[in-house]
Backbone as CSV, one residue per row, in Angstrom:
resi,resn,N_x,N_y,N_z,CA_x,CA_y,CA_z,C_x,C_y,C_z
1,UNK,0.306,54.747,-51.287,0.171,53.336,-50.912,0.562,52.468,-52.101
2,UNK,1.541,51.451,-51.768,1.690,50.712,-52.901,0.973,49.312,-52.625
3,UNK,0.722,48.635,-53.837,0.356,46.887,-53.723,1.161,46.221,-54.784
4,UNK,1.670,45.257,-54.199,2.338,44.489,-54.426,1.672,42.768,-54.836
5,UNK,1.777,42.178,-56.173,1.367,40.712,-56.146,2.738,39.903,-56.528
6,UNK,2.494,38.912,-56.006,3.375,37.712,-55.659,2.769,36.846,-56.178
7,UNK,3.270,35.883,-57.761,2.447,34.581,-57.646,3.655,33.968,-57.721
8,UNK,3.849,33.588,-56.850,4.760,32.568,-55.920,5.452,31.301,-56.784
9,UNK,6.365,30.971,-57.086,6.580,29.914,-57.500,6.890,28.753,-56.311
10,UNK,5.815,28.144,-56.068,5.796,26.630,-54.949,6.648,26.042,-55.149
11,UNK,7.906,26.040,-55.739,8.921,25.018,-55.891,9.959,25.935,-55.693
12,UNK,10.782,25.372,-57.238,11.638,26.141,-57.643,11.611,27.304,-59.093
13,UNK,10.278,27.120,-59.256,10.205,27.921,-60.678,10.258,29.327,-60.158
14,UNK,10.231,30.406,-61.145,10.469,31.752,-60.711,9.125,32.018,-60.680
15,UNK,8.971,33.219,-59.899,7.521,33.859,-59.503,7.315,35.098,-60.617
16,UNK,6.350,35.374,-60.381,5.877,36.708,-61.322,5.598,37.626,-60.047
17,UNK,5.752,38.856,-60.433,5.849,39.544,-59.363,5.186,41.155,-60.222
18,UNK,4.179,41.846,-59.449,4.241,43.152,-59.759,4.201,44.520,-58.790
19,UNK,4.126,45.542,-59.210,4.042,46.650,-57.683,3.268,48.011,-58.432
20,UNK,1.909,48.026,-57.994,1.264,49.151,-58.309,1.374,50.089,-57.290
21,UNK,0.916,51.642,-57.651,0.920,52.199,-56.625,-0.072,52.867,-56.883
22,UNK,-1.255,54.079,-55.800,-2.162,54.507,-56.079,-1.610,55.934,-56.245
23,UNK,-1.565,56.548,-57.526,-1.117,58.185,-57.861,-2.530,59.132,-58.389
24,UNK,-2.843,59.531,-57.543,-3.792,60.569,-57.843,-4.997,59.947,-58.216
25,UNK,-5.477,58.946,-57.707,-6.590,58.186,-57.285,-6.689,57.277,-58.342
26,UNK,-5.516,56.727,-59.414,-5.239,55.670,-59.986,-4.350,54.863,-59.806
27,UNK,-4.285,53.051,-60.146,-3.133,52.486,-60.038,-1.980,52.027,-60.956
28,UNK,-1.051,52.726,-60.884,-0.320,52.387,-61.743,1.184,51.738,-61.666
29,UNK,1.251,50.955,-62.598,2.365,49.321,-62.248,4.066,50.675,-62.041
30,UNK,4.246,50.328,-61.305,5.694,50.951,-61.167,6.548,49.552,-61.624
31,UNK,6.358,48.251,-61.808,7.467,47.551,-61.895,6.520,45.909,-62.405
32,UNK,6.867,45.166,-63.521,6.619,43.409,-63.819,7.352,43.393,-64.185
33,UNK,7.790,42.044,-63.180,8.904,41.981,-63.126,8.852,40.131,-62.845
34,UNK,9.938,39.056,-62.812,10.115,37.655,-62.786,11.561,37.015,-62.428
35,UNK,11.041,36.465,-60.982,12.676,36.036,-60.304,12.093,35.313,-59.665
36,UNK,13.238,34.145,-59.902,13.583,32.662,-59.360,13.902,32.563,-57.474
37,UNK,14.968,33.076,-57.062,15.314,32.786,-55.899,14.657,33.595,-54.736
38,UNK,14.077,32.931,-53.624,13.401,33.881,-52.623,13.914,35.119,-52.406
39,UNK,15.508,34.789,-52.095,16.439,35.803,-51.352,15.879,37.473,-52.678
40,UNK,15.755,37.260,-53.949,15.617,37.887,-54.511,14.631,38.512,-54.745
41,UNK,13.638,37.834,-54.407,12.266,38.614,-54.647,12.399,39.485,-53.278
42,UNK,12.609,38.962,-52.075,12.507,39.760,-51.262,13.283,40.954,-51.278
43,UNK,14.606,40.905,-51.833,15.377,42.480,-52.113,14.704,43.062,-53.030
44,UNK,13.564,42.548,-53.811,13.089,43.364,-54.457,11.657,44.360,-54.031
45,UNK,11.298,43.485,-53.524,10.377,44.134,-52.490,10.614,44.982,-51.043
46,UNK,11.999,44.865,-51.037,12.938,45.734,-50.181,13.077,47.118,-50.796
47,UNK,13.516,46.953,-52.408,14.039,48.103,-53.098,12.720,48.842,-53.286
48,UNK,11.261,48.342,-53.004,10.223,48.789,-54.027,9.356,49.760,-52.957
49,UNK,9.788,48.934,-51.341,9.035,50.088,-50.290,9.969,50.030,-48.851
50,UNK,10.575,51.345,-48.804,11.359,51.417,-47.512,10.549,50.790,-46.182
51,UNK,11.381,50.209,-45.346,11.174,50.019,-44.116,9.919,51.046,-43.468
52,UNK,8.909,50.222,-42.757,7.876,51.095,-42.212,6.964,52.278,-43.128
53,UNK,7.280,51.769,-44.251,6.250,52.677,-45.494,5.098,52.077,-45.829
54,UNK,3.769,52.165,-45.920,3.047,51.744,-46.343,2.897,50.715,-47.465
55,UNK,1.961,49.533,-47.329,2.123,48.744,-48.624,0.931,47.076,-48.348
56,UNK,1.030,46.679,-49.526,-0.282,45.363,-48.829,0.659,44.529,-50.027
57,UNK,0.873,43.388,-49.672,1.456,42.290,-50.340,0.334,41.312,-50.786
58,UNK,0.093,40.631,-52.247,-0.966,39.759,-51.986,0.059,38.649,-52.646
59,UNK,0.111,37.043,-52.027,0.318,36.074,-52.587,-0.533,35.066,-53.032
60,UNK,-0.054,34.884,-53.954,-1.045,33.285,-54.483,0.108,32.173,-53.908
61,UNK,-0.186,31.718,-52.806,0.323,30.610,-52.185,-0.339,30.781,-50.761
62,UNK,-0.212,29.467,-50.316,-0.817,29.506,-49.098,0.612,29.314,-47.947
63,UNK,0.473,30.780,-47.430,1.557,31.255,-46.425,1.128,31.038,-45.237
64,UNK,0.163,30.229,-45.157,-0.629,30.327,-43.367,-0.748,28.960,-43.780
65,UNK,-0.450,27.596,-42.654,-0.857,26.471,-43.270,-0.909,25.820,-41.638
66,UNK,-1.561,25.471,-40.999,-2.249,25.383,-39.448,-2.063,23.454,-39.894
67,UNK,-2.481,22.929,-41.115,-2.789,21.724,-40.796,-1.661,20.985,-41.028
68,UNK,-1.838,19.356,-40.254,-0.526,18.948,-40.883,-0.877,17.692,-41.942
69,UNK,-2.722,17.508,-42.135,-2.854,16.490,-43.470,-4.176,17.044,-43.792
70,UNK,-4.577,16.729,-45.314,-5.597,16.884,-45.368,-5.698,18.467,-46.318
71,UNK,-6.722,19.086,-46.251,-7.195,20.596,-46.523,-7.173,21.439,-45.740
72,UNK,-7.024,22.591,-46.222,-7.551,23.671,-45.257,-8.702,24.142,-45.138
73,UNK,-9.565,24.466,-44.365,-10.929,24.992,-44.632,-11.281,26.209,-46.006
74,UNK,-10.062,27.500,-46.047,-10.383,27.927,-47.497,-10.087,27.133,-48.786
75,UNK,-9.414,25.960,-48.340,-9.373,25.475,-49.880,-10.869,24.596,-49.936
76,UNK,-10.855,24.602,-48.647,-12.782,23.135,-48.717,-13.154,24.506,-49.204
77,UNK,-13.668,25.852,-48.837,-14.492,26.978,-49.029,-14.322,27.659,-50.322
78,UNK,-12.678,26.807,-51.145,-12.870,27.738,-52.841,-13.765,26.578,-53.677
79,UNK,-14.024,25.530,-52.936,-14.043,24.231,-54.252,-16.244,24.690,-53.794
80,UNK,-15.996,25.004,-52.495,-18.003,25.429,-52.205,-18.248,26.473,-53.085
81,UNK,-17.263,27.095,-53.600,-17.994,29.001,-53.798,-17.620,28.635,-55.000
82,UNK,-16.772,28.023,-56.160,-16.141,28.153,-56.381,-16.085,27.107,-57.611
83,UNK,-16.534,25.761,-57.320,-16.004,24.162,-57.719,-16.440,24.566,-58.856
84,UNK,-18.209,25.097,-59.138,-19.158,24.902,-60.524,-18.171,26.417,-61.740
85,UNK,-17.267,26.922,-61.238,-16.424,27.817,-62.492,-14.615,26.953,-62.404
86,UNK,-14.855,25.755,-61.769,-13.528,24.896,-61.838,-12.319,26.012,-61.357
87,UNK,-12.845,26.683,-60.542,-12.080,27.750,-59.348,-11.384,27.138,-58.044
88,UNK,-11.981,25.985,-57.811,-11.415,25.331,-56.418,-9.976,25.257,-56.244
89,UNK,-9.240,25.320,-55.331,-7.862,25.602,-54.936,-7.339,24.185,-54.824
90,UNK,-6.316,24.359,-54.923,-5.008,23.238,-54.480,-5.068,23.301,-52.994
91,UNK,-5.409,21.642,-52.066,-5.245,21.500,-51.211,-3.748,21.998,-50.423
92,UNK,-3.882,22.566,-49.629,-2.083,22.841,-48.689,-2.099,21.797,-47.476
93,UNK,-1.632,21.147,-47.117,-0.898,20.866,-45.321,0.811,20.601,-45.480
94,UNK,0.774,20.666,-44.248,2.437,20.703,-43.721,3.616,19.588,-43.927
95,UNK,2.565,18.582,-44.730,2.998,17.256,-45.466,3.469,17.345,-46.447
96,UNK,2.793,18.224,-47.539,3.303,18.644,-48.819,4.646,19.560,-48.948
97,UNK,5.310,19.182,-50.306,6.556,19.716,-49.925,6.909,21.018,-50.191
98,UNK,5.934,21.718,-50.611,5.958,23.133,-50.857,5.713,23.793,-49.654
99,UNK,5.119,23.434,-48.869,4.466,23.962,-47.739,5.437,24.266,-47.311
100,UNK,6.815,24.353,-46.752,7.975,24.870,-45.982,8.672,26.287,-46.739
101,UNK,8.472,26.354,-47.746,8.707,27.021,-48.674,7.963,28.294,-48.993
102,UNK,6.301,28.101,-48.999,5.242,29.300,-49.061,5.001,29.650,-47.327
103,UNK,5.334,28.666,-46.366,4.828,29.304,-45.326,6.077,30.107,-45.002
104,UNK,7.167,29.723,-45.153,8.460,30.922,-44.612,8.491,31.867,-45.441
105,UNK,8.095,31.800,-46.342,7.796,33.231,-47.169,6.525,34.145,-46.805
106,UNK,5.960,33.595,-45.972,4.876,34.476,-44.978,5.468,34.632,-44.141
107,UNK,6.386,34.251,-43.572,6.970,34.368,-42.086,8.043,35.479,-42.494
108,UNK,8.844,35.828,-43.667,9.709,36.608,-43.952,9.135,37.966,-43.943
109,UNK,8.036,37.669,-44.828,7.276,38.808,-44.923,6.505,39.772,-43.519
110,UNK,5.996,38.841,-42.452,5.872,39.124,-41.302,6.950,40.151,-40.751
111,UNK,8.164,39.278,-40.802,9.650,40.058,-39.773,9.961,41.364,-40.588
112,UNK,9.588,41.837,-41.524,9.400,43.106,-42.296,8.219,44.088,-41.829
113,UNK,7.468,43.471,-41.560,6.122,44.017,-40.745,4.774,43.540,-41.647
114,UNK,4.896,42.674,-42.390,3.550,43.052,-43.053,2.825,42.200,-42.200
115,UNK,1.403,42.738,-41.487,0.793,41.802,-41.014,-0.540,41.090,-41.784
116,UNK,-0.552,39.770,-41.486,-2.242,39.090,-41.756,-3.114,39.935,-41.602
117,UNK,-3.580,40.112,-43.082,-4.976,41.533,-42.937,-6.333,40.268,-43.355
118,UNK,-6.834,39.164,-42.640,-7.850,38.823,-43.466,-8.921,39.605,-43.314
119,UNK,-8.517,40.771,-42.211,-9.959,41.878,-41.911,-8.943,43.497,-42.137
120,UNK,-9.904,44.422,-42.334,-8.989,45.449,-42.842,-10.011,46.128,-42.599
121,UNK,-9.548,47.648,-42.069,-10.007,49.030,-42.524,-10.111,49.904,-43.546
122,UNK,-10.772,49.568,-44.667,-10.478,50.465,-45.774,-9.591,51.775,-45.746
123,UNK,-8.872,51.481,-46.879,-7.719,52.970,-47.184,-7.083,53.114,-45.925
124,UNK,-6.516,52.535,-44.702,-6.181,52.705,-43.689,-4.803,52.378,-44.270
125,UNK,-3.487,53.697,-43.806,-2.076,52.598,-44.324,-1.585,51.880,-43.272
126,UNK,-0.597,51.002,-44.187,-0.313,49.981,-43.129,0.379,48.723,-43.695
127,UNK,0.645,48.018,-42.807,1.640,47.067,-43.678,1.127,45.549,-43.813
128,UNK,0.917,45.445,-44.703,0.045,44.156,-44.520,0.084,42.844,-45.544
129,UNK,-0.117,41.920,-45.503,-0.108,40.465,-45.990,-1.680,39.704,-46.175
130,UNK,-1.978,39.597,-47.754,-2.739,38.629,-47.790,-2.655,37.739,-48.539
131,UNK,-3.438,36.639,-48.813,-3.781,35.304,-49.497,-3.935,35.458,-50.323
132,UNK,-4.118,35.027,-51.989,-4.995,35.599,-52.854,-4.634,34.422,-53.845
133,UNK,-6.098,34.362,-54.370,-5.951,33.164,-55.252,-6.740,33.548,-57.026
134,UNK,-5.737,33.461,-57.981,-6.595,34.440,-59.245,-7.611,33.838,-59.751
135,UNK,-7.719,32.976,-60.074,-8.649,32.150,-60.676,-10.354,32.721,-60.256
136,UNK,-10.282,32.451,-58.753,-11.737,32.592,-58.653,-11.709,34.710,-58.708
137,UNK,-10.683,34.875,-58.858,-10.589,36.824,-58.908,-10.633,37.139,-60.228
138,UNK,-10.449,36.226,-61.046,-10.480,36.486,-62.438,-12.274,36.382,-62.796
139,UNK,-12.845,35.366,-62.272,-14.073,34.863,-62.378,-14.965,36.529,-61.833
140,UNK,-14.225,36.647,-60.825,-15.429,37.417,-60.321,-15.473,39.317,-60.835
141,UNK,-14.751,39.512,-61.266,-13.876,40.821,-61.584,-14.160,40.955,-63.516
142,UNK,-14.197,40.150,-64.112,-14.654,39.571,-65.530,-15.965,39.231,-65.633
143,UNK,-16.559,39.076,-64.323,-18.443,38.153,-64.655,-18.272,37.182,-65.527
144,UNK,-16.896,36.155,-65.485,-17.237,34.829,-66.273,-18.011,33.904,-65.172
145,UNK,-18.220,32.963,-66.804,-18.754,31.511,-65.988,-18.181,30.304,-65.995
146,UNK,-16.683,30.649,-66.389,-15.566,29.394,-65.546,-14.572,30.634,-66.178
147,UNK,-12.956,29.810,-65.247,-11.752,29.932,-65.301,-11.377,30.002,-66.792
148,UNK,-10.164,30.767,-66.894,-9.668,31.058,-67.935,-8.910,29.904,-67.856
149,UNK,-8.478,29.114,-68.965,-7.916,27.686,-68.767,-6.732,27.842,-69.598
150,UNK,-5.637,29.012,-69.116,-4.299,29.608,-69.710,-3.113,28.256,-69.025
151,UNK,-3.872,27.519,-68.257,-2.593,27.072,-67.605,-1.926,25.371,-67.497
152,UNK,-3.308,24.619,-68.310,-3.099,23.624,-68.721,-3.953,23.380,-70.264
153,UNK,-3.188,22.316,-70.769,-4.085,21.781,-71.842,-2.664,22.213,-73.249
154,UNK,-2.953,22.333,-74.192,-2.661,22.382,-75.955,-1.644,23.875,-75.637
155,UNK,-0.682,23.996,-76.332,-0.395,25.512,-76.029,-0.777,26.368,-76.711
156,UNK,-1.460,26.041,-77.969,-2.407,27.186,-78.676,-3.682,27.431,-78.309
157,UNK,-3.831,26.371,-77.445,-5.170,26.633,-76.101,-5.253,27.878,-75.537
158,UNK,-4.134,27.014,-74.515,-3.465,28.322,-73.823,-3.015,29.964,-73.831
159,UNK,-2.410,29.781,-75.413,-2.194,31.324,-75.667,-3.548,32.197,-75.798
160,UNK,-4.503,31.059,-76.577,-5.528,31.946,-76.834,-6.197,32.228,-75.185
161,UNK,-6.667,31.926,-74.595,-7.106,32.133,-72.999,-6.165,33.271,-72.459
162,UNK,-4.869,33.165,-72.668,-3.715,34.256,-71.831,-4.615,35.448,-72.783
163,UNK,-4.562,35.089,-74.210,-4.996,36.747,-74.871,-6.587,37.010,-74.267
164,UNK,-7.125,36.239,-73.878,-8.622,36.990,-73.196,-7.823,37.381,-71.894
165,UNK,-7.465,36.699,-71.185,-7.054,37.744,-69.653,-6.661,38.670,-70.160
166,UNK,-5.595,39.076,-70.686,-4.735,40.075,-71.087,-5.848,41.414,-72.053
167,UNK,-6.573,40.873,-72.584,-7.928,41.649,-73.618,-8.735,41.935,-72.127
168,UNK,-9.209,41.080,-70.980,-9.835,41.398,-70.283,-9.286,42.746,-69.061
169,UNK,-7.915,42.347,-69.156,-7.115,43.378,-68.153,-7.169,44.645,-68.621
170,UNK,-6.930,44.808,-69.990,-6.464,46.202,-70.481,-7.818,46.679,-71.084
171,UNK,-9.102,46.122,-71.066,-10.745,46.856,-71.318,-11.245,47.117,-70.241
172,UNK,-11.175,46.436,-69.055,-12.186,45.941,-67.822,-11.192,46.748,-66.773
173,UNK,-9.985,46.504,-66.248,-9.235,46.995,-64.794,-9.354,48.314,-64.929
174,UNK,-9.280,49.208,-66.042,-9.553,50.549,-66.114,-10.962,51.243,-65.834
175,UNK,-11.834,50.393,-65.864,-13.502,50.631,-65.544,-13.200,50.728,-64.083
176,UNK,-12.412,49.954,-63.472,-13.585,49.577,-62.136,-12.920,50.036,-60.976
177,UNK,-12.913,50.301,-59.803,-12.929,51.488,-58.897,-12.191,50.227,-57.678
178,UNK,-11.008,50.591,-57.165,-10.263,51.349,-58.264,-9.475,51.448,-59.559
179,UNK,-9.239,52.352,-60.508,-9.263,51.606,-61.540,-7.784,51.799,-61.877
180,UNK,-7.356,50.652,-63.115,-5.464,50.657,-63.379,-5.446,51.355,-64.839
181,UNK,-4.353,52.149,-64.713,-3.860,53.294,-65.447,-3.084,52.349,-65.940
182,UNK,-2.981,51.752,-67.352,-2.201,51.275,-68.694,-1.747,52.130,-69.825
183,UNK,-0.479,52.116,-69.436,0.475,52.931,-70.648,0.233,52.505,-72.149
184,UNK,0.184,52.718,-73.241,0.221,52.177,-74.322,1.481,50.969,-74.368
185,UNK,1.138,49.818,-74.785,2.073,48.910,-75.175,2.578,48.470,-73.661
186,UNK,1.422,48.247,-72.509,1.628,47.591,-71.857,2.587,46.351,-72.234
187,UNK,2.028,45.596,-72.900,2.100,44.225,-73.590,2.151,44.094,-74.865
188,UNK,2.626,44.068,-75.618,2.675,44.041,-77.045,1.802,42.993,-77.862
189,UNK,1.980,41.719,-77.125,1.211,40.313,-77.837,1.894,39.089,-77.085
190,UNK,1.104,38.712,-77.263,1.351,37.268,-76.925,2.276,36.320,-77.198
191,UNK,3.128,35.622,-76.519,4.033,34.904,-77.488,3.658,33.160,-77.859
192,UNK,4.300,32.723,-78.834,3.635,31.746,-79.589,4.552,30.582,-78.418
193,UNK,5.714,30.602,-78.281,6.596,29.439,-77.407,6.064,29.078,-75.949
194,UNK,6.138,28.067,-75.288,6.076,27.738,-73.695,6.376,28.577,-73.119
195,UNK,8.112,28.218,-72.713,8.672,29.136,-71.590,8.514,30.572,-71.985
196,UNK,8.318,31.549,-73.436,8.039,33.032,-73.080,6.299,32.839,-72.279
197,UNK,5.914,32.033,-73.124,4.145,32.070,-72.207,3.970,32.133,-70.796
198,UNK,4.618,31.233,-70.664,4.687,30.951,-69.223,5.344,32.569,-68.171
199,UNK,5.965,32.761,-68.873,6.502,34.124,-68.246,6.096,35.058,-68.237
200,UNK,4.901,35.433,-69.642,3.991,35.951,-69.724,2.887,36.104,-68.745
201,UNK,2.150,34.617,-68.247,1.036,34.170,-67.469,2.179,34.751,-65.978
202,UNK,2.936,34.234,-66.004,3.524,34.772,-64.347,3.248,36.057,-63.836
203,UNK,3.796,36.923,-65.012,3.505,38.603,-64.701,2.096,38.718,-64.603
204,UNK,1.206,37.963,-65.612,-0.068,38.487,-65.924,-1.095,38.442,-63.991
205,UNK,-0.853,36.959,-64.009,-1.197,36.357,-62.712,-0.614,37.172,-61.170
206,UNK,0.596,38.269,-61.581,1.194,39.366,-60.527,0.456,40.058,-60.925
207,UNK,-0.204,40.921,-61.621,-0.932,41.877,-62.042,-2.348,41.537,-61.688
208,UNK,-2.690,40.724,-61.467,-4.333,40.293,-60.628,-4.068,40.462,-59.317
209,UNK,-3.067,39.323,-58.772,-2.789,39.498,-57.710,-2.026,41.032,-56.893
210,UNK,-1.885,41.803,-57.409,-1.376,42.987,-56.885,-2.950,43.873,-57.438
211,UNK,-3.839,43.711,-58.330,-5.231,44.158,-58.207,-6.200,44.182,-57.005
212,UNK,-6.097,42.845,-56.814,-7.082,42.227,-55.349,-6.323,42.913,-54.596
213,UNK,-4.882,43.242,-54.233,-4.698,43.427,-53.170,-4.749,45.367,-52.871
214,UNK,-5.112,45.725,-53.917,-5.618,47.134,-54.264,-7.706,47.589,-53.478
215,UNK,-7.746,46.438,-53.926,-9.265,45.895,-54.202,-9.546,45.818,-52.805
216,UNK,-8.621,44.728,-51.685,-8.920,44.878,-50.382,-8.992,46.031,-49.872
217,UNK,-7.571,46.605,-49.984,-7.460,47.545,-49.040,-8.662,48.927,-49.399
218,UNK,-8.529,48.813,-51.017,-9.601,50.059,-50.923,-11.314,49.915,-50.372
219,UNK,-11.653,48.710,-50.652,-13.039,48.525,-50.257,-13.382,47.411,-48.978
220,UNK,-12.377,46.757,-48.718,-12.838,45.788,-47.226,-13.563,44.669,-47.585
221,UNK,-14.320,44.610,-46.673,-15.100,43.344,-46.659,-16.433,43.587,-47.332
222,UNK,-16.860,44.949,-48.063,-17.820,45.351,-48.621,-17.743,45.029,-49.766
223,UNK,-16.703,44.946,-50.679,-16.777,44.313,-52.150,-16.296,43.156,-52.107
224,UNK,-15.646,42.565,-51.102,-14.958,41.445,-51.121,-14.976,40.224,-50.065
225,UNK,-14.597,38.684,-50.726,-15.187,37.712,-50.089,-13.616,37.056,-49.588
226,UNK,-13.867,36.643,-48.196,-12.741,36.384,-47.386,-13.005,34.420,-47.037
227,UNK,-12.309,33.985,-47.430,-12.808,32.240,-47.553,-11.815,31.934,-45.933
228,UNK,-11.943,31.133,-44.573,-11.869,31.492,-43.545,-10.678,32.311,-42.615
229,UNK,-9.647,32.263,-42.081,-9.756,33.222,-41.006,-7.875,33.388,-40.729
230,UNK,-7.350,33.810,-39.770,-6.090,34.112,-39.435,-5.917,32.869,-38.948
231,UNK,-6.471,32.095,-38.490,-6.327,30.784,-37.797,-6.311,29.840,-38.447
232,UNK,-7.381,29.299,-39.372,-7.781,28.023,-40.466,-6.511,28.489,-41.804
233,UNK,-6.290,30.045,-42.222,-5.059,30.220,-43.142,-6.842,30.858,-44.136
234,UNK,-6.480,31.717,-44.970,-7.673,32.693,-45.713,-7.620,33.055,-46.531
235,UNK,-8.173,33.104,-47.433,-7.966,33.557,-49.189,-8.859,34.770,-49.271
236,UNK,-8.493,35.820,-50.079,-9.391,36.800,-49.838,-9.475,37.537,-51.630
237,UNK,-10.793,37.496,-51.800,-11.431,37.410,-53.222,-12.037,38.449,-53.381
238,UNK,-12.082,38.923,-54.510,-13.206,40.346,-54.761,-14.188,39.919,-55.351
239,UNK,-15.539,40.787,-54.981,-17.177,39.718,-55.184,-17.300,40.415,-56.517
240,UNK,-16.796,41.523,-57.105,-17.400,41.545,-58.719,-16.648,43.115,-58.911
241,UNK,-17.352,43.439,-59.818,-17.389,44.814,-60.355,-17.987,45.905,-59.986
242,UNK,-16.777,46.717,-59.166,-17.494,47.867,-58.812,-16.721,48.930,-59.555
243,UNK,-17.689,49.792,-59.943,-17.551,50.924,-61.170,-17.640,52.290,-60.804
């Protein structure tokens, strides 16, 4: 079974992208990787699992978007669970101009087969699509008590916050069940400039997001918190550390 994270670039920026797979009851990154044009990510996720092969996609974008102003109920439901670790989500409707953009990239992903898993059968294969938002997955997977704040503010802010995710990924994802198999020199260090940072945080933010989506499929709705439904559009979160 492979998992796949997508953190989406809502515009035109390039996405971070990664693809774990589970080998002998660990996960390990077959590919981080960072591309700009849709058409491309999707051949890459073409090249990474044949037609009708098993696999769970997780995006950080909201690919389900029902409204046409206003919020969605999981973004009202990240700012409830969520607001007091400054976890709350970016409102989506069909007004905003990204919205044409993240929802056909759910719809692409669909005509491939992956379906809306906001409910799942553990370890069941299958082809599937979810929501996923890092922030409050970072919170809950780490036992902090706010967001890592890698993504605005000073850029020596910033770097320092990317080096706790990155310190938190390579001590903590190997503990916890299931757990990620890191090669030596995953990552070497941090870089001091913007745009390498930024490219940095892209992969880093694919590497959560292709976690959770490890995280669903292996444990369900038993370790993990689903903010509302196939209908309202659903974010789906892991409740902590299981070891």
């Amino acid at each position: 079974m492979k998992f796949f994270g997508i953190d989406l670039g809502w515009k035109s920026q390039p996405s971070g992208l990664c693809c774990l797979e589970l080998i002998d009851g660990q996960l390990e990154i077959l590919d981080l990787d960072r591309k700009e044009a849709i058409a491309d990510i999707l051949t890459w996720i073409d090249s990474c699992v044949p037609p009708e092969a098993p696999a769970i996609i997780a995006v950080d974008a909201p690919t389900l978007i029902p409204n046409a102003s206003g919020s969605r109920l999981p973004d009202k439901l990240s700012h409830k669970h969520f607001g007091k670790y400054h976890a709350g989500c970016y409102p989506a409707n069909l007004g905003l101009a990204f919205a044409e953009r993240t929802v056909n990239f759910g719809l692409e992903l669909e005509a491939r087969g992956f379906a809306h898993a906001p409910t799942i059968e553990p370890q069941k294969l299958g082809r599937y699509q979810i929501e996923v938002f890092p922030h409050p997955a970072i919170v809950h997977l780490f036992n902090l008590e706010r967001i890592l704040k890698y993504k605005k503010g000073r850029l020596s802010e910033r770097r320092l916050e990317l080096i706790r995710l990155y310190n938190y990924i390579v001590e903590i994802l190997p503990t916890l069940q299931p757990s990620l198999r890191l090669e030596s020199g995953f990552i070497c260090e941090i870089p001091n400039t913007g745009a390498a940072l930024k490219a940095v945080e892209d992969r880093l933010d694919s590497l959560i997001c292709a976690y959770v989506a490890a995280h669903w499929w292996y444990w369900g709705e038993q370790y993990n918190l689903v903010l509302g439904d196939r209908t309202t559009g659903y974010i789906v979160i892991p409740q902590g550390r299981v070891v």
